[in-house]
Structure formats: structure tokens, C-alpha cells
C-alpha positions as CSV (number, residue, x, y, z in Angstrom):
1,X,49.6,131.0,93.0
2,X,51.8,127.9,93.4
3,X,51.6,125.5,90.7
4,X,50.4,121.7,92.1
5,X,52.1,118.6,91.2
6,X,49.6,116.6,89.8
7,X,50.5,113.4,88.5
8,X,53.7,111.5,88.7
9,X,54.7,107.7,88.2
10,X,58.0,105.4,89.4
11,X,59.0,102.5,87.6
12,X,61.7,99.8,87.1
13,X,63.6,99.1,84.2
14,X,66.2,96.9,84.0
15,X,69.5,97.2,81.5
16,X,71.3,94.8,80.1
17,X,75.4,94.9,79.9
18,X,77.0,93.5,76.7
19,X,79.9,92.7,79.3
20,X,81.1,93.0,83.1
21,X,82.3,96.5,83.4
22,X,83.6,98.7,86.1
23,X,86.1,96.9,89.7
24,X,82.9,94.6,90.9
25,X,82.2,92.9,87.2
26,X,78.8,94.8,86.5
27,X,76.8,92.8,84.3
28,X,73.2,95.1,84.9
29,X,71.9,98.1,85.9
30,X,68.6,98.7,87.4
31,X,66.6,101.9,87.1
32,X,64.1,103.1,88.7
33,X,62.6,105.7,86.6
34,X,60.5,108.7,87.7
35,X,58.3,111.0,85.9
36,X,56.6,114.4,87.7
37,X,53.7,116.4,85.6
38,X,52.8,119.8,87.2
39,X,49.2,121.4,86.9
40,X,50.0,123.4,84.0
41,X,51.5,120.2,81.9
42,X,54.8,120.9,82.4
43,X,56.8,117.4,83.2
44,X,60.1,117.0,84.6
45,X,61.7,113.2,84.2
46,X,64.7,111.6,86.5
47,X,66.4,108.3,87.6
48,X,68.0,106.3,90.4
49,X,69.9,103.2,89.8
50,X,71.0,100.2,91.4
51,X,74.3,98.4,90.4
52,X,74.0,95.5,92.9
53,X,71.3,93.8,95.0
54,X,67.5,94.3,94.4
55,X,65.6,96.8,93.0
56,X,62.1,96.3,93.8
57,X,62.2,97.7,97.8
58,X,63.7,101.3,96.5
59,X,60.8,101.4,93.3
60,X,58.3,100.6,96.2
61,X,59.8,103.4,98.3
62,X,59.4,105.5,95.0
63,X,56.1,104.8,94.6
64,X,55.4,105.6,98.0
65,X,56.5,108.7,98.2
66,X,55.1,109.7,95.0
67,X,51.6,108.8,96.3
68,X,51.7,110.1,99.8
69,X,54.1,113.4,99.8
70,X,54.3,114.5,96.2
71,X,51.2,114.1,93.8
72,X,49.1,117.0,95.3
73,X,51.7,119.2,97.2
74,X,52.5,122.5,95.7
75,X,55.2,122.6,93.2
76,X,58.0,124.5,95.2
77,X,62.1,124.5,95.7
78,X,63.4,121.2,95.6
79,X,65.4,121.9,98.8
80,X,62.2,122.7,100.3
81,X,60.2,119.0,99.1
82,X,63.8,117.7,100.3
83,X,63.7,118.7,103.9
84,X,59.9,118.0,103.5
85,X,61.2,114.3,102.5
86,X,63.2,113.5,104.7
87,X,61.5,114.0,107.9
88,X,59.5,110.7,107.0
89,X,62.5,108.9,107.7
90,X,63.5,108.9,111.4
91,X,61.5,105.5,111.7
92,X,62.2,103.7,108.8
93,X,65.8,104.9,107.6
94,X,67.8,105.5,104.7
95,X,68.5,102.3,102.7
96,X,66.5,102.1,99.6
97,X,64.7,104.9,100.7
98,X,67.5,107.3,99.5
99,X,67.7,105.2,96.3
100,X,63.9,106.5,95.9
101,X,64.8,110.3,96.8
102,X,67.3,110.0,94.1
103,X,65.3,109.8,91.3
104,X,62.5,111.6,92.9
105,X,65.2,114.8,93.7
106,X,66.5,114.5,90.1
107,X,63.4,114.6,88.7
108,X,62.2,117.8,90.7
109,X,65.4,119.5,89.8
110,X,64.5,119.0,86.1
111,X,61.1,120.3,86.7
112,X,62.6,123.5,88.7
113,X,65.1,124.5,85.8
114,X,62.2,123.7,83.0
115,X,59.9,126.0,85.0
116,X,62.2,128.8,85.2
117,X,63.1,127.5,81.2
118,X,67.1,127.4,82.6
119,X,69.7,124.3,82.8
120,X,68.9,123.1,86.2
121,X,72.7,123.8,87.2
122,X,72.0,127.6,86.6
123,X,68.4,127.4,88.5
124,X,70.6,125.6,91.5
125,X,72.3,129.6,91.4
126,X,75.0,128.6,89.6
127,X,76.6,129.8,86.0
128,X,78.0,128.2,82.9
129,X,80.9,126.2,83.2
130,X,83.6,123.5,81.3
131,X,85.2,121.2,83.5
132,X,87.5,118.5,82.8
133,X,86.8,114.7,82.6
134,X,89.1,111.9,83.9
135,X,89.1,108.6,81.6
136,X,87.9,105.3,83.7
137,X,85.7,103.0,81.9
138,X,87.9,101.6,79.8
139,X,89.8,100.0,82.9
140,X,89.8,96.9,85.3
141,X,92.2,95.4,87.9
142,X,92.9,92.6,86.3
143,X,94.1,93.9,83.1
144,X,98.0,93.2,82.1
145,X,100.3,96.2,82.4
146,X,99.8,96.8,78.4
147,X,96.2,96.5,78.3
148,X,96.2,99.4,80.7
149,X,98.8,101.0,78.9
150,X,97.0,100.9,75.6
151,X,93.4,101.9,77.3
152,X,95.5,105.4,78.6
153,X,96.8,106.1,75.2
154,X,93.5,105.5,73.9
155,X,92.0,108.4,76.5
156,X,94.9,110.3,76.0
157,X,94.2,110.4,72.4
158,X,90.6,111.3,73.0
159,X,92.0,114.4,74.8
160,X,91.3,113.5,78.4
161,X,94.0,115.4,81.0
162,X,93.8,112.5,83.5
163,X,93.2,108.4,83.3
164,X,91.8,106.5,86.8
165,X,93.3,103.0,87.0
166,X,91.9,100.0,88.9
167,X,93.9,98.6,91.2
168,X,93.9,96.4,94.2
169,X,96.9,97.0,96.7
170,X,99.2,94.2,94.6
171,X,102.9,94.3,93.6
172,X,101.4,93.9,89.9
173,X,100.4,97.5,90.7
174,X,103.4,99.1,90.6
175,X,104.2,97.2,87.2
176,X,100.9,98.6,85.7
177,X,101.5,102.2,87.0
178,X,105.0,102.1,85.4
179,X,103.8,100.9,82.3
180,X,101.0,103.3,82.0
181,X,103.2,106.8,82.9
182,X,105.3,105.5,80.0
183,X,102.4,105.2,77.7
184,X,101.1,108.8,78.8
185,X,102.1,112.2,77.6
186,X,103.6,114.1,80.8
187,X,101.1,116.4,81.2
188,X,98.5,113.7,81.6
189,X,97.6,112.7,85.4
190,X,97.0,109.3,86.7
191,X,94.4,108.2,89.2
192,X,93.9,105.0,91.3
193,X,91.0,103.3,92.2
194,X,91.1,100.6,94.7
195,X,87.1,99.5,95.0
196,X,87.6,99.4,98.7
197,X,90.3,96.0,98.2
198,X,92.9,97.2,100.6
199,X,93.9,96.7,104.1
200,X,95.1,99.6,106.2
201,X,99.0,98.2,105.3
202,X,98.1,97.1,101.3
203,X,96.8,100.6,101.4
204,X,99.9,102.6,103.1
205,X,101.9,100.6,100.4
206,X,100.0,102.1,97.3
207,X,100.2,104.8,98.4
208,X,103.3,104.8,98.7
209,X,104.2,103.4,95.2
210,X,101.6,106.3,94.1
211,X,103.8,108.9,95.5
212,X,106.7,107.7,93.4
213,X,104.5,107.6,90.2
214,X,102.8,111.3,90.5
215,X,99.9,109.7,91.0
216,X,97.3,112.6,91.4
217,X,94.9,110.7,94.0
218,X,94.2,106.8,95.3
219,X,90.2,106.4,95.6
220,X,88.5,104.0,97.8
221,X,92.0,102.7,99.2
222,X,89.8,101.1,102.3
223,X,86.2,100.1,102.9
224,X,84.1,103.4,103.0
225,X,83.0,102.1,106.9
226,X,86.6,102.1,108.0
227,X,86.5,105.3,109.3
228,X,89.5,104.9,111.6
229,X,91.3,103.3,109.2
230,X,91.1,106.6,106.7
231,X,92.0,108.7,109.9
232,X,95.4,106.8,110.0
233,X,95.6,106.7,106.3
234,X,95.0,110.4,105.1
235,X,97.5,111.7,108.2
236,X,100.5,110.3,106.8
237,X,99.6,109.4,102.6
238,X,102.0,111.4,100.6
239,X,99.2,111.5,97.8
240,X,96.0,112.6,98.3
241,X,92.7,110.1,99.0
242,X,89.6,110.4,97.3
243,X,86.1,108.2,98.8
244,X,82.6,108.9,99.2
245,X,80.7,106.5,96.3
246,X,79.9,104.5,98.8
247,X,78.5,106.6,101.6
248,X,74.9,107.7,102.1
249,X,73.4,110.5,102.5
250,X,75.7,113.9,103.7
251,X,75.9,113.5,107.0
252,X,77.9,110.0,106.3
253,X,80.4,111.8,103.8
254,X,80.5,115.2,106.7
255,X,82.9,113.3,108.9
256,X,85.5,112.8,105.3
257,X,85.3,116.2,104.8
258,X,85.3,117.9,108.2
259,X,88.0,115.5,109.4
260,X,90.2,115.8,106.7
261,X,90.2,112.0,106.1
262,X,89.8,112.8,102.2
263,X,90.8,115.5,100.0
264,X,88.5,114.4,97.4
265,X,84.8,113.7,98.4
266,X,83.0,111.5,95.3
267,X,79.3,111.3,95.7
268,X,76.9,109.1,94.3
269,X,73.8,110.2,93.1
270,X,71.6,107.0,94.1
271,X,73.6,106.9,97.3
272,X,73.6,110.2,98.1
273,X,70.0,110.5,97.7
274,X,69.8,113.0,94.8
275,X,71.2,116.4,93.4
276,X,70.2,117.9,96.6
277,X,72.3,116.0,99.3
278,X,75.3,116.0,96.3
279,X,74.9,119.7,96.9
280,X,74.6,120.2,100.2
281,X,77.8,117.8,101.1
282,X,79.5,119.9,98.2
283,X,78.9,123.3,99.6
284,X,80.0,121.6,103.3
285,X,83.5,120.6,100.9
286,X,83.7,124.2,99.5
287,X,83.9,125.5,103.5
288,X,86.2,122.8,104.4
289,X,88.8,123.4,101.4
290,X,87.9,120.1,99.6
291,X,87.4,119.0,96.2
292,X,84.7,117.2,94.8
293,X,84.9,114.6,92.0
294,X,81.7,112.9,91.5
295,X,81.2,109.1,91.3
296,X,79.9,108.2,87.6
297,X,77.1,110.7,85.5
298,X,78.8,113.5,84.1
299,X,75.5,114.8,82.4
300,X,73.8,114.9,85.6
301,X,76.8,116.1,87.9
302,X,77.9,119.1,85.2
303,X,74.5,120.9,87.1
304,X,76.5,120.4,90.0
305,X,79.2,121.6,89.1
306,X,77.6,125.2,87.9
307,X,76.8,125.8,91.5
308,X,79.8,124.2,92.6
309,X,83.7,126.2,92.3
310,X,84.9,122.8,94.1
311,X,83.8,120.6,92.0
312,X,87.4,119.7,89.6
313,X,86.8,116.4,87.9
314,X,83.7,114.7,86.0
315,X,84.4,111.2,85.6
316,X,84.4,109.4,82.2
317,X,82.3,106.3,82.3
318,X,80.1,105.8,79.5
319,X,77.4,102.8,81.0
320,X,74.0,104.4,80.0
321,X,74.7,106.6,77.1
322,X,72.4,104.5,75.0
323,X,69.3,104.5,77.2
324,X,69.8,108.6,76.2
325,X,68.7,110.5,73.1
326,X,71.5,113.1,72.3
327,X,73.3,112.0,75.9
328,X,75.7,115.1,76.6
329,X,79.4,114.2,75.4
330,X,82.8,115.6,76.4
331,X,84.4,117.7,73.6
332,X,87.8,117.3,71.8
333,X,89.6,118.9,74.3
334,X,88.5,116.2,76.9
335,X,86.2,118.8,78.6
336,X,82.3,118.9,79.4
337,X,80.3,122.1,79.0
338,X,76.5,122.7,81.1
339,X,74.7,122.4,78.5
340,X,72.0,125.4,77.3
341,X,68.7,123.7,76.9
342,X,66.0,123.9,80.3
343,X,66.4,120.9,83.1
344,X,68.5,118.2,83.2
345,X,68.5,117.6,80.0
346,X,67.0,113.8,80.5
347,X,65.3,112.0,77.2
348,X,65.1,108.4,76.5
349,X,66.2,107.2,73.6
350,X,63.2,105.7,71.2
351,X,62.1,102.2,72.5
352,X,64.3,102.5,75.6
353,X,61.0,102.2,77.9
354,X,59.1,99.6,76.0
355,X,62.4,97.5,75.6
356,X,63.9,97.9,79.3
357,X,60.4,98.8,81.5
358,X,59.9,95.8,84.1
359,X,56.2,94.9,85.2
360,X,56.0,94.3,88.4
């Protein structure tokens, strides 16, 4: 006998930055906030989030969802409630919608690895793994060529094997990357990050100057939209390009991966929709000889990469760490382990709902 899902609830909370953060100058995040109870008592809890824009349409798509496909339905696969899902959308879209699925998806997948009482990367048929994590938060584009100097050092010293600057296709660039190989023991890599600032020819030139630094990849060198421009770009870039934060759902980030127009493919769990699509556009990666480096989340994306050989870089960039209660850390060695206990391994810190839940 299937279990039933019997209750479940979506709502917003809103966090609070003490300052701008990350290439667009972040100064909030929005959650929407999902919990799922099964028949037998047996909850599972997850999260989307929204960096820019509003929240409210995606919660309502939550809440939708919830009411209409999920409280009642038999507890089963999460691929299986995924294709169920999405067949609702061929009128109506992706948009916030997939903002919804995220923390819908999430939740399920905690609920799946609780039920079979294993981390949710091993219940997504994968096995224990460490993989290593880049530094980025600590980075902007405007910072002086020191600043970013220092904030490598600082990774390096925290054991990190690789640093992602933000740049933005300027001369002071190349002045920033000089500065910071300096800074770096040799055996640390450097990565770029653009945040979509380039032209097609600001873009050939970083690359360009990334190439004479060692740079290990250049993300988001172009809009994610400029398809075309990519094709040109990834044909003749002497380092290889990373994108895919930006890009919904996997049949969006397919045409990177089967075309060759990255050789890193980063998805975003609100974006992407959830764990699910992650996976699925992973597994497409894995068949087309790509890597996967996931955009933000390390706790959540270490389940990924369990059941995900591909998958060679979780990305350093603490944002939500206090909303958590024990949130899972990287190690000495600048390394990230799947952690043993069932699920996700998602629980709010005390107060985090009464001090950040929105009524609306």
C-alpha cells in the first residue's frame, strides 16, 4: 500500500542582507518555503528562492500545486510527481511556476530519502562522495586588484583548490587577475565570472587575457539568451566557458550541452525547477562529456553530486547559512562530504520562521 501525502503548506519568507553581496548587489532573498507531511507523519521540508523581482506569483503557484496535484496523491518517486507536474504546464508556462516546482521537488526529495531513512543523494542511486568547493562570495567586480588579492589568500588559506572572480570584460581585469595569481599558491585555480556583462568582442578579449593567466573557466561571459553568440564564443575560446544559472528548466540548458557551447553547465535550483530537472540536465552532461558545477547551495547540490560522476565543483557562497541549524560546512581541506543523516538534511534555525515568515 502507497503511503498518501496528506498535508502540505507553502509560504514566503523574506531575508534580510547585512550588505549587497554577489555581481547584481543582492540586498534580499525571498523564500518560498515548503513543507510535505505523509499519512504516516513522516514530513519532508524544502525551498525555492528568488534573488530579484517578486515573490508572491511563484508562492501562489506553490500553493496551487500543493492544493490541486499534491495533498491527496499517493506518495511515490519524485521523478514520477515530476513528470506528473509538469504536464500542467503546456498552457500557462514556466516562469514562476518552476520557482514553485523548486521547492516543491526539493521538498519531495527530502521526503523520499527520509522514507527510505537514506541522504537523499544516495536514494537518487547515487553513493558517498567528497567533492571540492571553489571560493566566490567573498568577491565583487568592483573590488581593487588587492582587495581581490587579499579575498584569494583568504580562501586559499581556508583550503579551497580554486577562487571564482567577478569580472566584467574591462582592462582593470587583467590588473586584478595578475594581482590575484600572485597572491595564490600555484596549485590553486582561478575562475571568472562575468554576470552576463560582456559583449561577444569584451568577451573574446577575456578570454583571451584568461588564457594567458591559467584561468580554469570564464562563467556567464554573455547573456544566457545569446545563444549564437556562445556558438561563436566556445568555437574559438582558448579556456573553457561555463553558463546555465540563468537558464530554465533542461531543455533550455540541452542546447549548451549538446552543442558544445559550454563545457561547464551550472544549474540553478529555483531556475532549474528543482533537484529533479538539475539531474536530468546532469545525466544529459554526463552523455555529452560535460562537467557540471552548480550555481550557489552546496548542501543541497552535494545530493547531486552522489548520483552525479560529472559533477566537479560545489561553489562556495555562504548567503543562507544562518536561516540553517547545523548548515553542512566544507572541511579543512576545502572539500564537502554527503552528509549521513536521512533527506536533505534541511532544518531551520530557532526563530528563523517566526522572524523571516511573510503574511500575505
Amino acid at each position: 500500500m502507497l503511503e498518501r501525502i496528506a498535508e502540505g503548506r507553502a509560504e514566503l519568507w523574506r531575508y534580510p542582507l547585512s550588505q549587497p553581496v554577489g555581481g547584481s548587489g543582492l540586498q534580499e532573498v525571498k523564500l518560498v518555503v515548503v513543507e510535505i507531511e505523509l499519512s504516516n507523519g513522516l514530513k519532508g521540508l524544502g525551498f525555492s528562492y528568488i534573488l530579484t523581482g517578486a515573490a508572491e506569483p511563484a508562492l501562489t503557484a506553490a500553493q496551487h500545486i500543493l492544493s490541486n496535484t499534491i495533498i491527496g496523491s499517493n506518495f511515490v518517486h519524485p521523478l514520477a510527481m515530476w513528470r506528473k507536474l509538469n504536464k500542467t504546464l503546456n498552457r500557462v508556462g514556466k516562469g514562476p511556476n518552476y520557482i514553485a516546482y523548486a521547492a516543491i521537488d526539493t521538498c519531495l526529495w527530502d521526503l523520499y530519502g527520509k522514507f527510505l531513512d537514506l541522504p537523499s543523494g544516495i536514494a537518487m542511486g547515487g553513493e558517498p562522495c567528497t567533492i571540492p568547493v571553489y571560493g566566490s562570495g567573498n568577491f565583487h567586480a568592483h573590488q581593487l586588484p588587492e582587495e581581490a588579492a587579499q579575498a584569494a589568500f583568504d580562501y586559499a588559506q581556508q583550503g579551497v583548490k580554486a577562487v571564482k572572480l567577478r569580472v566584467s570584460g574591462q582592462q582593470k581585469d587583467a590588473e586584478v587577475l595578475r594581482a590575484v595569481r600572485e597572491a595564490l599558491p600555484p596549485d590553486v585555480f582561478i575562475m571568472l565570472d562575468a554576470n552576463e556583462r560582456c559583449d561577444l568582442c569584451r568577451a573574446q578579449w577575456l578570454v583571451e587575457e584568461s588564457a594567458k593567466a591559467g584561468v580554469l573557466f570564464v562563467e556567464e561571459p554573455l547573456a544566457a539568451d545569446n545563444v549564437d553568440g556562445y556558438r561563436k564564443l566556445a568555437a574559438a575560446s582558448p579556456v573553457a566557458i561555463a553558463t546555465g544559472e540563468h537558464l530554465q528548466g533542461s531543455k533550455q540548458g540541452a542546447v549548451f550541452v549538446k552543442d558544445g557551447l559550454c563545457s561547464v553547465i551550472q544549474p540553478d535550483l529555483a531556475m532549474m525547477g528543482g533537484l529533479t530537472e538539475c539531474w536530468r540536465l546532469t545525466q544529459l552532461a554526463e552523455h555529452c562529456g560535460i562537467d557540471v558545477a552548480p550555481h550557489f547551495l552546496p548542501s543541497i547540490f552535494i545530493h547531486l553530486a552522489a548520483a552525479s560522476p560529472n559533477l566537479t565543483w560545489l561553489e562556495h557562497f555562504p548567503l543562507l547559512e544562518p536561516l540553517f541549524k547545523e548548515p553542512l560546512m566544507m572541511d579543512d581541506h576545502g572539500n564537502m562530504s554527503l552528509p549521513e543523516s536521512p533527506g536533505i538534511g534541511i532544518k531551520w534555525a530557532d526563530g528563523a520562521r517566526e522572524e523571516f515568515l511573510v503574511n500575505v
